[in-house]
C-alpha positions in Angstrom: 45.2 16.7 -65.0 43.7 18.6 -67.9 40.1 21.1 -66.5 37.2 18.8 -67.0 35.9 19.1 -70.2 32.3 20.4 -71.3 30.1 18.4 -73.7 28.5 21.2 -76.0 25.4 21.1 -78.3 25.8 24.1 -80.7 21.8 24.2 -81.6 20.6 24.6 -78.2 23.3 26.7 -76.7 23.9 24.2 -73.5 27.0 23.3 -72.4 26.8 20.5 -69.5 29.6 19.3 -67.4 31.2 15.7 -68.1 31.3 15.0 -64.0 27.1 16.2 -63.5 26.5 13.2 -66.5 28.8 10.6 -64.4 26.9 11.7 -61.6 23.5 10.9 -63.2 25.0 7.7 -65.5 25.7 6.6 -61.2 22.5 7.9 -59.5 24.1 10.1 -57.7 22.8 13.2 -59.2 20.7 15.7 -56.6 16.9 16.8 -57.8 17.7 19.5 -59.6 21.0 18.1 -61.5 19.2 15.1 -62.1 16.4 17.2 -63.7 19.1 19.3 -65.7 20.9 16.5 -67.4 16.9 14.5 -68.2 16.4 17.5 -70.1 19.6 17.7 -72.0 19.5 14.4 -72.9 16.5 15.1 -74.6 17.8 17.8 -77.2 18.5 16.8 -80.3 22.0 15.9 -81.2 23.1 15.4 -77.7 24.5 12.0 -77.7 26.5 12.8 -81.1 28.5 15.7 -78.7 28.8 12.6 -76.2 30.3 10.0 -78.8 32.5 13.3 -80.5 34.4 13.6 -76.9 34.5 9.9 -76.7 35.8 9.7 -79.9 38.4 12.4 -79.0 39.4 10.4 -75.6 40.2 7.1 -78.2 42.7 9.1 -80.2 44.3 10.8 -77.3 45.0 7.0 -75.6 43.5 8.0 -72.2 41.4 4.4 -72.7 44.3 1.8 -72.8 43.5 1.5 -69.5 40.1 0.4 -69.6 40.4 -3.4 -69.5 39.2 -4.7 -73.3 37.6 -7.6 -71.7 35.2 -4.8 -69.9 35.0 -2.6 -73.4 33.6 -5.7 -75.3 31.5 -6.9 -72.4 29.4 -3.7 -71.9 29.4 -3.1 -76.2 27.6 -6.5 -76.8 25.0 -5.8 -73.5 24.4 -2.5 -76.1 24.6 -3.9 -79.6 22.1 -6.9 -78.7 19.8 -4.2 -76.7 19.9 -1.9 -79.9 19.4 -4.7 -82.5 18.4 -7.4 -81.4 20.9 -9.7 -82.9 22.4 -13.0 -82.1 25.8 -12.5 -83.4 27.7 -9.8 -82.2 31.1 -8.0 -83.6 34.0 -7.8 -80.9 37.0 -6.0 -80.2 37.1 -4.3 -84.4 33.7 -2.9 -83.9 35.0 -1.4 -80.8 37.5 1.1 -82.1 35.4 1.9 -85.0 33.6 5.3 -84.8 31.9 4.9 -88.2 29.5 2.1 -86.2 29.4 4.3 -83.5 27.4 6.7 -86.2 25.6 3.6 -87.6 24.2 2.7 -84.3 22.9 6.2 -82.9 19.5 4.4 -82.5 19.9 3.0 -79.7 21.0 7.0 -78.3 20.6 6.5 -74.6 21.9 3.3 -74.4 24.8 5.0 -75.8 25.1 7.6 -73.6 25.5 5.3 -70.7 28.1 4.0 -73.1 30.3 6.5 -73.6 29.9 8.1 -70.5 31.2 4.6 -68.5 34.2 5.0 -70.2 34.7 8.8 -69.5 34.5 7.5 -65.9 36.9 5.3 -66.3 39.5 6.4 -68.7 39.2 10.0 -67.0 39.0 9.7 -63.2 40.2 5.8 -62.8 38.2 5.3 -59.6 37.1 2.4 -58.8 34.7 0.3 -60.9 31.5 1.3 -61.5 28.0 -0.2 -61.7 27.4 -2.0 -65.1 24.9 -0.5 -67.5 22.3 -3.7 -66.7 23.0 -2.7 -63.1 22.2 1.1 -63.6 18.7 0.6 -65.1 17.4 -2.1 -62.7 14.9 -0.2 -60.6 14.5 -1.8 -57.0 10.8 -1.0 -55.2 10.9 1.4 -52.1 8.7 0.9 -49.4 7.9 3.4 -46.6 5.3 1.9 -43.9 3.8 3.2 -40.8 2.6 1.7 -37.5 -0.2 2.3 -35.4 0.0 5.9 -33.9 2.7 6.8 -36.0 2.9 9.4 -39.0 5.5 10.0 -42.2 6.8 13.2 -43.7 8.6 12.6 -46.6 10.0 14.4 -49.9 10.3 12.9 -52.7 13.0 12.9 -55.2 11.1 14.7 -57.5 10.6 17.3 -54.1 7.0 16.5 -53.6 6.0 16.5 -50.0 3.6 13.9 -48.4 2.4 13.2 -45.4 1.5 9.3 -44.1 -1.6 8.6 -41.8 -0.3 5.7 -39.4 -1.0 2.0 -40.6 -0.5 3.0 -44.2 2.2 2.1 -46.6 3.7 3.5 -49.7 6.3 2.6 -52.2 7.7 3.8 -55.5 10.6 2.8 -57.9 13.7 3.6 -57.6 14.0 5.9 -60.3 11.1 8.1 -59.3 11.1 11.2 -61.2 13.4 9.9 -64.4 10.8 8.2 -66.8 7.2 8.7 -64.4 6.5 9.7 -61.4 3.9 6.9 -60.1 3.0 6.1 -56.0 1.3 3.5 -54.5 -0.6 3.8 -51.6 -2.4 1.4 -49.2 -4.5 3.5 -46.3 -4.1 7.1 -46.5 -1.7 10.1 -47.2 -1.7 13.8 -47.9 0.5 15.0 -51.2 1.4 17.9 -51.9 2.6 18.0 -55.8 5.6 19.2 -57.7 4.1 20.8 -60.6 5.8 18.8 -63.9 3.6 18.7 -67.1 5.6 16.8 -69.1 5.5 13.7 -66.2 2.0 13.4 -64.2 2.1 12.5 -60.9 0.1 9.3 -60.4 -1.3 7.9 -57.1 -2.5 4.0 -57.0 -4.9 3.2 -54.6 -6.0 -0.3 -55.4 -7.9 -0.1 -58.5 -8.3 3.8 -58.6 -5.8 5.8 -60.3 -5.7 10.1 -59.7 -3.5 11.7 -62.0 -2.2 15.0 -61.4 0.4 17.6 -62.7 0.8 19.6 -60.1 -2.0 19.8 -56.7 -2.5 19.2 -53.5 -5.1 16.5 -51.9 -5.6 13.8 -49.5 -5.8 10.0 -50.8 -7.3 7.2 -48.1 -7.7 3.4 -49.5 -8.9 1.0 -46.6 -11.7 -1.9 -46.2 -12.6 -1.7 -50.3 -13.0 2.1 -50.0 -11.4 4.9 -52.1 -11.4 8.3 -51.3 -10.0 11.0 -53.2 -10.1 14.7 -51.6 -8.8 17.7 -53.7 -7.8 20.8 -52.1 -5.8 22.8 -54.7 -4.9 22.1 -58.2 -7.0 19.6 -60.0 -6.9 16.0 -60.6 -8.2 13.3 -62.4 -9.9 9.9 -60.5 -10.2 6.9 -62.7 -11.4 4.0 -62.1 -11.8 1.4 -65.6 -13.6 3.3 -68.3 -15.2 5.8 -65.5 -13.4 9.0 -64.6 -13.9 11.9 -63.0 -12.6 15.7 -63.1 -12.3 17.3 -59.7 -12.2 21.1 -58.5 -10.9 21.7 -55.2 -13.5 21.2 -52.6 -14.9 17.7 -54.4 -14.1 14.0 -53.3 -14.1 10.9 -55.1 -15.8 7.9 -53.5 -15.3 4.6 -54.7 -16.2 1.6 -52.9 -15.8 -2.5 -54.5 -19.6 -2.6 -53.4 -21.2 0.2 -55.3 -22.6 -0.4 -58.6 -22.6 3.4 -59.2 -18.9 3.4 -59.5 -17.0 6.7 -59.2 -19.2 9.6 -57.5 -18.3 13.4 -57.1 -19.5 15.0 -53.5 -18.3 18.1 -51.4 -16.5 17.7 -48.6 -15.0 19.6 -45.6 -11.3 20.2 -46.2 -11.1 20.7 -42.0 -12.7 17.3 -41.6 -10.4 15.3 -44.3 -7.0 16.7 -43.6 -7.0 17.6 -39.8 -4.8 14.4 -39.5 -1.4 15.7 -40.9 -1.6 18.9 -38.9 -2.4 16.9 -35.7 -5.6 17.1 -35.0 -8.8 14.9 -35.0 -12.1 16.2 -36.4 -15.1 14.9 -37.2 -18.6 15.8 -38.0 -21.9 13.8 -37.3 -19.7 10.6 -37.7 -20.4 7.5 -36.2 -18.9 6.4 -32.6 -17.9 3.3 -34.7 -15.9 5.3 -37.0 -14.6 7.8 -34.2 -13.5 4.7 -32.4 -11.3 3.1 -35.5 -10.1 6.4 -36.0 -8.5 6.2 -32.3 -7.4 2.9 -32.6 -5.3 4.2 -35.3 -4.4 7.7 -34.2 -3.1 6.2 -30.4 -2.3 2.5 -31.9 -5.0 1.0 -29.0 -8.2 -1.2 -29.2 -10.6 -0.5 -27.5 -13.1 -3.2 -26.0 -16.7 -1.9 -25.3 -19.6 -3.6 -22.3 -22.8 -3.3 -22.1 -25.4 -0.9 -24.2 -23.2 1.6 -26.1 -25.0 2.8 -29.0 -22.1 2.4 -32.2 -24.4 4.1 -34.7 -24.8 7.4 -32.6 -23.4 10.3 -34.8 -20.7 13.0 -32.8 -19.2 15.9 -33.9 -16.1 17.4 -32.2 -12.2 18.9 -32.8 -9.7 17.8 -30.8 -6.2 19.8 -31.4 -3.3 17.5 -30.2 -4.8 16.1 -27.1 -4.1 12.8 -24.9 -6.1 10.2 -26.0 -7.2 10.2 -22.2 -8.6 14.1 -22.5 -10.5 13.1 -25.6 -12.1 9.9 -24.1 -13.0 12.6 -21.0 -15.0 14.6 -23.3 -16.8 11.6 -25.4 -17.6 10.3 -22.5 -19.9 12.4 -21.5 -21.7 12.6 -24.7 -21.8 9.2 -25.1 -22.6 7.9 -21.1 -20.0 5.8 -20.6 -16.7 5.0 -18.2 -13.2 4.0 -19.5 -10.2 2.8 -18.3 -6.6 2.7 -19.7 -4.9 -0.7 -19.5 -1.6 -0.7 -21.6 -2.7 -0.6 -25.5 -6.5 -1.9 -24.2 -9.1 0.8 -23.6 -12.5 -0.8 -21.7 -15.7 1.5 -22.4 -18.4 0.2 -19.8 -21.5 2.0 -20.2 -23.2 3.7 -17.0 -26.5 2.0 -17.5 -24.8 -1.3 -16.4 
């Protein structure tokens, strides 16, 4: 078998290897190849080297084995793409490179094109995905239960973290055309930097666009929070938007007329959770309480006078849930017991 052959675009200099586009035409391609070949693609004059080689492979025969049925199938999924039209050409369009030339609108399209046959006429392994089949982008969903976390890296190689009870999910082809999450509850992302695609974060009806940062994103009960810790970001929410330095938040809640506001926030406070720890300043036992349920996946049933509202500040650093309750309970004058996923707080004045 002859060395595989380079496809070579003289204006840029690039030479890319016919097996790293079969790779990508298959979605098979890793980060960085993937990355590579997206950015050939996009020089001009690239997919006129592609139909040249093609177009080379046709006069040296190494396609008669390519089933015709096949060659006319995939051309008319192309032609009517490109065009629009009703009434397609067969088999004599085929073998014609002047239409090839004539058609270079629809370039991608033809990519895929020429490189399924290079695949086949080349390698002869078995079949592969059709062209309809390589564009239809399935939705991935990554969830979390209660006391569990996520760390994940993405195709693109950003890493984030998920708070337990949260889900996210993506496309398929993540990092080819955009780069867009969505999140229900709460996660920490660290960004790829990539100007050319923004990394974008739904969280209900906020969007935070980014290029390349670092904060922490929590969507629960109608409330948005958007915390920046490096980089810098942009919350939106309809025609209001906001710009964020690291250090601010954005709060959004269904409730609040005011729509989007800008505040400070503690970045120990907000992002304790994917470094396992729990902190909280003046909060509500309310709030500390929902945050254990979620942290140790329990629920915790309260008798007698136990004042909710009271505000507590405290760290804990990777603790039992049974060393933390120790230390609240004295604070907050109350007895607990353990039973299973049920915690019972019975306050000492009963």
């Amino acid at each position: 078998m002859n060395r595989s052959p380079h496809v070579y675009c003289e204006k840029e200099k690039i030479k890319l290897n016919e097996e790293k586009l079969i790779r990508f035409l298959n979605n098979q391609s890793p980060p960085e190849e993937k990355k590579e070949v997206m950015k050939w693609l996009g020089k001009p004059g690239s997919e006129r080297e592609i139909v040249e080689k093609l177009h080379d492979r046709w006069k040296s025969g190494v396609f008669q084995k390519v089933d015709n049925e096949k060659k006319i199938g995939l051309l008319e999924r192309i032609h009517s793409k490109a065009l629009g039209q009703e009434k397609k050409q067969k088999s004599s369009i085929l073998l014609s490179p002047v239409w090839l030339w004539g058609r270079s609108a629809a370039a991608f399209l033809l990519v895929g094109f020429c490189l399924y046959f290079l695949y086949e006429g080349m390698f002869s392994q078995n079949k592969v995905e059709s062209l309809a089949e390589y564009t239809e982008a399935k939705i991935i969903e990554k969830k979390t239960k209660a006391g569990e976390k996520l760390r994940l890296t993405l195709p693109d190689q950003t890493k984030v973290v998920v708070n337990s009870l949260s889900t996210i999910s993506f496309s398929s082809d993540f990092g080819n055309a955009n780069r867009e999450i969505y999140l229900e509850g709460e996660a920490f992302f660290d960004i790829e930097p990539d100007k050319d695609r923004p990394f974008k974060v739904h969280t209900g009806s906020v969007l935070t666009t980014a290029t390349g940062t670092a904060f922490n994103a929590f969507s629960r009960d109608q409330t948005v929070k958007i915390a920046l810790t490096e980089g810098s970001v942009i919350v939106s929410h309809a025609t209001d938007e906001v710009a964020l330095s690291p250090g601010e938040m954005a709060n959004y809640h269904q409730n609040n007329p005011k729509g989007l506001i800008a505040s400070k926030f503690n970045p120990d406070d907000v992002t304790a959770w994917k470094e396992g720890r729990i902190s909280y300043k003046n909060k509500k036992f309310s709030e500390i309480l929902r945050i254990l349920e979620d942290w140790y996946g329990v629920e915790f049933v309260i008798q007698g006078s136990i004042n909710k509202n009271r505000t507590v500040s405290g760290v804990f650093n990777n603790e039992s849930l049974e060393d933390i309750l120790t230390g609240l309970s004295f604070t907050m004058d109350f007895e607990y017991k353990l039973d299973g996923k049920k915690v019972n707080l019975k306050s000492r004045s009963l």
